[in-house]
N, C-alpha and C positions, 0 to 999 in steps of 0.2 A: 203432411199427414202424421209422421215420426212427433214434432211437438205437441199433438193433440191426444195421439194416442200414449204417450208415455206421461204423459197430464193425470189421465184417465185412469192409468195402470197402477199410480198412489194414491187413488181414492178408493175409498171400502167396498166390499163385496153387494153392499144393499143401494150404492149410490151405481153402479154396475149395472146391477141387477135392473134396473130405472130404466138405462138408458135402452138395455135390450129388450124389456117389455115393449117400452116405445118405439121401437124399431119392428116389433112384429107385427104391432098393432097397424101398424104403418105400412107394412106387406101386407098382413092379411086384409086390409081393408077394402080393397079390390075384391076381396074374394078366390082369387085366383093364384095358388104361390106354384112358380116355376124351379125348376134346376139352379137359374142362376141366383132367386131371392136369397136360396135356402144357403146356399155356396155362399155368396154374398155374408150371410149371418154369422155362417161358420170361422170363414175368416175375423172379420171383426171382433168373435169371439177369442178366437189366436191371439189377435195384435194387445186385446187387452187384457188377455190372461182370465177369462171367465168363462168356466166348467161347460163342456158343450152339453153335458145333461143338464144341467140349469135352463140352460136355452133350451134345449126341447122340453123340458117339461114346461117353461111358459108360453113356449109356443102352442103347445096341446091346451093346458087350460087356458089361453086365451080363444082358441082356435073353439071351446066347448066340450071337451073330448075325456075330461078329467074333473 
């Protein structure tokens, strides 16, 4: 996991930004997000060093909210 996400961690904030769109998109798409999705996000957003308001705010405008 360590080589993929330190991969990750010297690529730009918009190629970042990509992958955790698509990760939401990808929770939300069930319709249903739990405790562990949102945790889940959180961390990942840790390991790669990307703004956890960032994430929430694509979470909400993906989600329709914004």
């Amino acid at each position: 996991m360590l080589n993929f996400t330190n991969l990750i961690k010297t690529k730009s904030n918009k190629f970042k930004e990509k992958i955790i769109e698509d990760l939401w998109r990808l929770i939300i798409s069930d319709k249903n997000l739990d405790f562990y999705e949102t945790n889940l996000m959180r961390r990942i957003c840790g390991l790669i060093y990307f703004p956890d308001k960032l994430s929430g705010e694509i979470k909400m405008r993906i989600m329709g909210k914004k």
